[in-house]
C-alpha positions in Angstrom: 111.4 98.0 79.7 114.4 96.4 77.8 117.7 96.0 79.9 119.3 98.4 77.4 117.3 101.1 78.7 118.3 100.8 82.2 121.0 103.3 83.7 124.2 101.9 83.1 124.9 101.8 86.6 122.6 99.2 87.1 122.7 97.1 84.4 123.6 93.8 85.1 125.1 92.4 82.1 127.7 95.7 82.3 127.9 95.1 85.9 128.5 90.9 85.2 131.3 92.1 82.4 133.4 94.5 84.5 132.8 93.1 87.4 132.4 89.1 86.8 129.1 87.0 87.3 129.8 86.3 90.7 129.5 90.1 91.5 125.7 90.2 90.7 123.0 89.4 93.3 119.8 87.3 92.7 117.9 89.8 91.1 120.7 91.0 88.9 120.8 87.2 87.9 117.5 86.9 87.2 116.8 90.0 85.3 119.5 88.9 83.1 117.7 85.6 82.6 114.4 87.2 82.1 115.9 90.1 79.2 113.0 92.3 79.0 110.5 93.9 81.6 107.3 95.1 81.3 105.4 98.2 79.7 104.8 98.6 84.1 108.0 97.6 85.0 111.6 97.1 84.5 113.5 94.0 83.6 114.6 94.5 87.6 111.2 95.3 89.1 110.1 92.1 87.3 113.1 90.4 88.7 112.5 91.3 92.5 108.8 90.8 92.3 109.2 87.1 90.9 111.2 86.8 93.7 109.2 88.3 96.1 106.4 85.7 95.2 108.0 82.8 95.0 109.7 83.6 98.6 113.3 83.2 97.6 115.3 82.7 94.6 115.9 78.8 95.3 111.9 78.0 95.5 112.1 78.4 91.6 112.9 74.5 91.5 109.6 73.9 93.0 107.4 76.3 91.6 105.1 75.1 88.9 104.5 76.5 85.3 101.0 77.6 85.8 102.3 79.6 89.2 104.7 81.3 87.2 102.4 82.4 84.4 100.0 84.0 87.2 102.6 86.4 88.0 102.2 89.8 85.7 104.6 89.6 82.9 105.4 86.2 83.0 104.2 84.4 80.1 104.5 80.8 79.3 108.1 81.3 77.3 109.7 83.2 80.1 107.9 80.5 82.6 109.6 77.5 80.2 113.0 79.5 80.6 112.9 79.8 83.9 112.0 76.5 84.9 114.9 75.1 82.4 117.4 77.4 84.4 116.0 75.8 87.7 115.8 72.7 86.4 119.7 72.5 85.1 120.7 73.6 88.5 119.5 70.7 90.0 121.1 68.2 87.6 124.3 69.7 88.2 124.3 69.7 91.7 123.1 66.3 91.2 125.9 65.3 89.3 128.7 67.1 91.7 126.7 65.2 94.7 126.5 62.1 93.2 130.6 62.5 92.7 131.1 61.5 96.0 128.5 58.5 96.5 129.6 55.0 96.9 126.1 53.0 96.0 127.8 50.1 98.0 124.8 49.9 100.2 120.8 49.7 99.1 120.1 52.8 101.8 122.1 55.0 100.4 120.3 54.7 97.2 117.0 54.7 98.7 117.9 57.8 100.9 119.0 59.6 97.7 116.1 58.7 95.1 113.2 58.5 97.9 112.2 62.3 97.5 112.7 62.4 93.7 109.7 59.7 93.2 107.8 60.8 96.9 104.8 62.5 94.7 105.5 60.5 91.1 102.2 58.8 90.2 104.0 56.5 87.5 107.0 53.5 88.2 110.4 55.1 86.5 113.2 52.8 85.7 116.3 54.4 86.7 119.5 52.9 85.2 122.5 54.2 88.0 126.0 53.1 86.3 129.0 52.4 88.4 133.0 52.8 88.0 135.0 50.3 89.8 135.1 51.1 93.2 130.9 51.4 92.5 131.0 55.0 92.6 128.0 57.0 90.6 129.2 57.7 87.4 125.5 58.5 85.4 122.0 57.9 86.2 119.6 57.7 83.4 115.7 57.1 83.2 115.0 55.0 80.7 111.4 54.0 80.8 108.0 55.2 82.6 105.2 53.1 83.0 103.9 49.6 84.4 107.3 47.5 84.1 107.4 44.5 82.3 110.2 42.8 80.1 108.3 43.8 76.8 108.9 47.6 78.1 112.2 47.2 79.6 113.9 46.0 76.9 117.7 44.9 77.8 118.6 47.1 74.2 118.0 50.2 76.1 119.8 49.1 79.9 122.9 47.9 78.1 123.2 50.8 75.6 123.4 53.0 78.8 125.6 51.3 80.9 128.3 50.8 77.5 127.9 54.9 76.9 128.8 55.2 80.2 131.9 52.3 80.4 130.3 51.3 83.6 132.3 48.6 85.5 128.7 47.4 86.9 125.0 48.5 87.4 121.8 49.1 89.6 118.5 49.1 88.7 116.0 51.2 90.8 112.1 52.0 90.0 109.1 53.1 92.0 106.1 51.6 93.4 103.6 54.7 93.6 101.2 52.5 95.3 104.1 52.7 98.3 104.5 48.8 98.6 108.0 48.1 98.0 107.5 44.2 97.5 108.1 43.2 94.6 105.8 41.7 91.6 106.6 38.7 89.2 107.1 41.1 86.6 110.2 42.9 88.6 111.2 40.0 89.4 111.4 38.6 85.6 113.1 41.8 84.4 115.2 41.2 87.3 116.6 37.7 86.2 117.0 38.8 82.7 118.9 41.5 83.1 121.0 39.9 86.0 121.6 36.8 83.4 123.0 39.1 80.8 124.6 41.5 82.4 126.8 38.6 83.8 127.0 37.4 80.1 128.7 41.0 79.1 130.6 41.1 82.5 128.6 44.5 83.4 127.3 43.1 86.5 123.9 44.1 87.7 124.6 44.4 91.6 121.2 45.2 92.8 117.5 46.4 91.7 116.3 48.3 94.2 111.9 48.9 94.4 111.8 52.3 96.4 108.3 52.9 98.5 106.7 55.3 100.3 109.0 54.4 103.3 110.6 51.4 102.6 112.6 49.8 100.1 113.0 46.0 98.8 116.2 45.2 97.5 117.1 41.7 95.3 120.5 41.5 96.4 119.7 41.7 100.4 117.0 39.6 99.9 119.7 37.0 98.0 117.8 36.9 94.7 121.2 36.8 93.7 
């Protein structure tokens, strides 16, 4: 059933419009996400079963595609919307959090990004620019896959850190094996970057390998 169809009194874009956005539970919010319902069901029955399967209204950042789809009346374009909802909530709050972070010390960084690459089965280089008083300005992944300096080309590192007018930089990346020690490939593209990022006066200030419970970092290990 299209939202149109519902009794005024509970339609959430009339209720969203008198009343502002704020005034509208999670259902209400969802349903106006979602649009239309089902031949079975309301835009608002769908709303508060999806809910009701997922367990709360917050689990959709952790739900998968093909869980979604198994619910009746959610098809694979409803499923993408969702997600992409869920999935800009978390870069906001990311952005807001990361407001407030000082990456003055390799813990901090690892307690931030651990979780984020816990179950990744690939490395990600993660380019984290920094203002002057090394506060997170931007974070950007750049490239997935084995790392080596024909992959991580400096091109790509310095055209995010100039976007940015970053002051300085940190590298981070992954080791799914959970070994944080570093190989002589990380530590070439290391060196490389380090030498020209000193040559443009964006200083790189640490790369940081993040494990499965560890970290390694250059700088406390006075690569440089």
């Amino acid at each position: 059933m299209k939202m149109k169809y519902l009794p005024t009194r509970i339609k959430p874009r009339e209720k969203a419009l008198n009343n502002g956005i704020d005034s509208l539970d999670d259902v209400e919010l969802l349903a106006i996400i979602l649009r239309t319902g089902t031949k079975k069901d309301s835009v608002i029955s769908l709303a508060n079963r999806i809910i009701s399967e997922i367990g709360c209204l917050s689990n959709l950042s952790k739900v998968s595609l093909n869980q979604l789809t198994l619910i009746d009346g959610i098809g694979e374009i409803k499923a993408l919307e969702l997600l992409a909802i869920a999935q800009l909530s978390k870069r906001i709050n990311k952005v807001a959090i990361n407001k407030f972070i000082y990456a003055n010390n390799p813990l901090i960084l690892y307690n931030l990004y651990q979780k984020q690459f816990e179950f990744v089965q690939q490395e990600h280089f993660v380019i984290v620019s920094l203002n002057a008083k090394n506060a997170i300005i931007n974070e950007r992944t750049i490239f997935v896959g084995t790392l080596s300096q024909s992959l991580v080309h400096p091109r790509e590192v310095f055209k995010q850190v100039i976007i940015n007018s970053a002051s300085s930089f940190i590298c981070l990346h992954n080791h799914p094996s959970g070994d944080p020690q570093p190989s002589q490939n990380d530590i070439d593209v290391t060196m490389m970057l380090k030498e020209i990022g000193d040559l443009l006066a964006i200083p790189l200030l640490d790369h940081i390998i993040i494990g499965k419970a560890s970290y390694f970092s250059f700088k406390e290990n006075e690569y440089f």
